[in-house]
N, C-alpha and C positions, 0 to 999 in steps of 0.2 A: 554361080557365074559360069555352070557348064553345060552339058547338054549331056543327055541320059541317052543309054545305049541298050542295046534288047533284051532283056532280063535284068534290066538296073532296077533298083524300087527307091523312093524314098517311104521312110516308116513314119508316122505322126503321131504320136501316142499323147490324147487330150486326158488332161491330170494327172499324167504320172508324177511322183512325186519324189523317185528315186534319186535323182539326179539332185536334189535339195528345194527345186522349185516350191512355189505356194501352192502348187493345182489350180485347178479349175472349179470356179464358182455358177452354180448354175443358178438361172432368172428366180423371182420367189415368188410369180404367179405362172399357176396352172396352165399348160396348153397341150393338145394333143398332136401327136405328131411335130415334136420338135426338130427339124432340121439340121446338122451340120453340114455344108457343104463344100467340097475343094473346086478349085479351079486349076485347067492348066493352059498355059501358054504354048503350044503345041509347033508351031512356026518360027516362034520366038520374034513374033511382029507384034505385040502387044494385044492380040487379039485373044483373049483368052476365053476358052470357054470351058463347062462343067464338064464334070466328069461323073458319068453315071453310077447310079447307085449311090444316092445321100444316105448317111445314118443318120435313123429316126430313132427316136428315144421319146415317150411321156411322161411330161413332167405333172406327176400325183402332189395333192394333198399330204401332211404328214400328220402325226397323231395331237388329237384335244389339248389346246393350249389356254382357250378362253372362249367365251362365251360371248355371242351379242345379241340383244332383245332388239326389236323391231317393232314398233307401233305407233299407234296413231297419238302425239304429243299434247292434239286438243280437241277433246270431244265433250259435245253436247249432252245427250244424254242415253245414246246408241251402246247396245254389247257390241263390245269390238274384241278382236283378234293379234294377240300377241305371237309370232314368230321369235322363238331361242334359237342362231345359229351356231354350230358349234364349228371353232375357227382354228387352223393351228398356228403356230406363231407367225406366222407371216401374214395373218386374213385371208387365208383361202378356205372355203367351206368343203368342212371332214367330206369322208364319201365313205358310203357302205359302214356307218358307226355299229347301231343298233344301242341298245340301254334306254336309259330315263332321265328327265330332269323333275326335281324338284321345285313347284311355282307356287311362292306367295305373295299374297297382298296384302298392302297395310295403311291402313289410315286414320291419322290422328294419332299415330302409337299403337293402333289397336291392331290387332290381323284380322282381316275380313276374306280371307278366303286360301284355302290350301290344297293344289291339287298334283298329281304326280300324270306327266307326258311322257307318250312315247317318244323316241331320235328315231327317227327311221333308220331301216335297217337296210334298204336298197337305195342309191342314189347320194343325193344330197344329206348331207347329215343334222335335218332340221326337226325340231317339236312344235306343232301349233297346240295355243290355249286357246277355247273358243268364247263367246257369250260371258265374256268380262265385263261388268257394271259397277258399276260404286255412287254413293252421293256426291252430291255438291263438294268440291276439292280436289285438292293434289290426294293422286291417287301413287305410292310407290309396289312395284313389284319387284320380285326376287328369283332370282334364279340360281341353282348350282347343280352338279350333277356328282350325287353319291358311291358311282362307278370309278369316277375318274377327279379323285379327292386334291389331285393337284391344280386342277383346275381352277381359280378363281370365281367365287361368287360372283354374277352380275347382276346392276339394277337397273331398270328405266322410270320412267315417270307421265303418268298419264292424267291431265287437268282437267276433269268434268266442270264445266259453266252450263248453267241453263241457258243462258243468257245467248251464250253464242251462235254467230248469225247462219252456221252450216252447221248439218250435224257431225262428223271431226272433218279435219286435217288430212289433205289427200295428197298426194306424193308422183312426182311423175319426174322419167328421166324421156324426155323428148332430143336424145341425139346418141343413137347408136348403131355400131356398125359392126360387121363379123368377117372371115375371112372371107365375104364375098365381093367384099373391097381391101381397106385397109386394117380394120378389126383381128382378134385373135380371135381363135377359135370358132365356130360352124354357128349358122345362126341358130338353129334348135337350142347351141349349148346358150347362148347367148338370151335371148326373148323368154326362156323356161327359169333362166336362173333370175330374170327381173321380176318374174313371176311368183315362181315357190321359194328361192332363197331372199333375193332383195324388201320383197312384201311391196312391191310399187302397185296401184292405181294404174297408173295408164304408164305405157312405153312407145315409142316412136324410131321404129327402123328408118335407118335415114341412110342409103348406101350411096356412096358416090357417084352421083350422074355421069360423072367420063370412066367411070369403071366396070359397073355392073351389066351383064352379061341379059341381053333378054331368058336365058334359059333360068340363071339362078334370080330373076327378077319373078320369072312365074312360077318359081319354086317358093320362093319367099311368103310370094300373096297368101299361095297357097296354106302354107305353116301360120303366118299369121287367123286366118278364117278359121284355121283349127286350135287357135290357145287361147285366142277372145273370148272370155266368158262375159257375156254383157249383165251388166250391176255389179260385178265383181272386179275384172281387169281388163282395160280397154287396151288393146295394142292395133297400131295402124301403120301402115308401109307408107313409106318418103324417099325421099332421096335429098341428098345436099348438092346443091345447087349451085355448081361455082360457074358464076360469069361471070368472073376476071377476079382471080383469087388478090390480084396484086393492086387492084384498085379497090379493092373493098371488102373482101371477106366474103363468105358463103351465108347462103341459103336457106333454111330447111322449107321443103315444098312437103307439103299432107296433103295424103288424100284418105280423104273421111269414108 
């Protein structure tokens, strides 16, 4: 209720605990460059503005809590490609792990295949299985990882039909945005992680039309033309579309 004088501070101290307080919880997904910012009221006319110098802090990954398989749920009769991520407990995928997992399959009771994958050791902390096949049936696989024995076994399950009218199950997230609008995190981190971590088919950058900047628009095209690998992962730039968010909702325009 006062006004500060020329060598006055106030001191802000987020999570101290001393005082008895709970602290400070921080978000439980990933971002870089997390901001805290103050504001001041400098006039005392309600007009408030920042005050330079945010503290930034990034919020990591923390260590192997569970494991998640990733594949194709209905396939004809194509070797397909299993993805193990390995997740800490909150669903963020580890980073810079290294080690191995251990992958089997089983069918009918039987085990029909037993192989050991690398986690990567830079980046994303993922194992791919390649050129998976099985007969006709439910196919289960298995994963755990020997290194890190608290970890939870995980399974998935993959249906061979001959019968089926595609050869599998294709996957696609067609609405995504990154901090080039409203989105978290940069679109490279964004478009690579539906790539190598998600295991998607196709993805669709979709930034918002009253927001996106011509410069990070031909940034974007850019990065996209360079992670399309075509037969493998289709990704195409969009935008969302709002002609009158209050009358009807948004958009997604593609362009192919």
């Amino acid at each position: 209720d006062g006004y500060l004088k020329p060598g006055d501070h106030i001191i802000i101290r987020l999570g101290d605990k001393r005082g008895g307080g709970p602290g400070t919880r921080v978000q439980t997904f990933v971002e870089k460059d997390f901001r805290f910012r103050c504001y001041v009221d400098p006039l005392g006319t309600s007009r408030f503005a920042p005050i330079p110098g945010d503290a930034v802090i990034d919020i990591v990954p923390g260590q192997p809590a569970k494991l998640r398989m990733i594949a194709p749920r209905m396939v004809r009769d194509e070797a397909v490609t299993v993805r193990i991520v390995t997740e800490d407990e909150w669903g963020n995928a580890c980073w810079n792990l290294g080690g191995e997992v251990k992958v089997s399959g089983w069918q009918e009771g039987k085990e029909v295949f037993n192989k050991t994958a690398a986690v990567s050791a830079q980046g994303w902390a993922v194992a791919v299985v390649s050129d998976i096949k099985a007969t006709a049936g439910e196919l289960e696989i298995r994963a755990s990882m020997p290194q890190h024995p608290v970890v939870p076994q995980a399974q998935c399950f993959i249906h061979y039909d001959p019968s089926f009218a595609f050869p599998r199950i294709y996957y696609a997230d067609l609405h995504v945005h990154s901090d080039d609008t409203v989105g978290t995190n940069d679109t490279t981190y964004n478009l690579t992680y539906g790539r190598d971590v998600a295991g998607l088919d196709v993805l669709g950058y979709t930034a918002n039309d009253f927001q996106i900047t011509k410069a990070r628009w031909d940034k974007a095209v850019e990065l996209i033309g360079t992670i399309n690998k075509p037969g493998e992962f289709v990704c195409y730039p969009g935008t969302e579309w709002c002609g009158s968010s209050c009358a009807g909702g948004d958009h997604n325009v593609i362009f192919l």
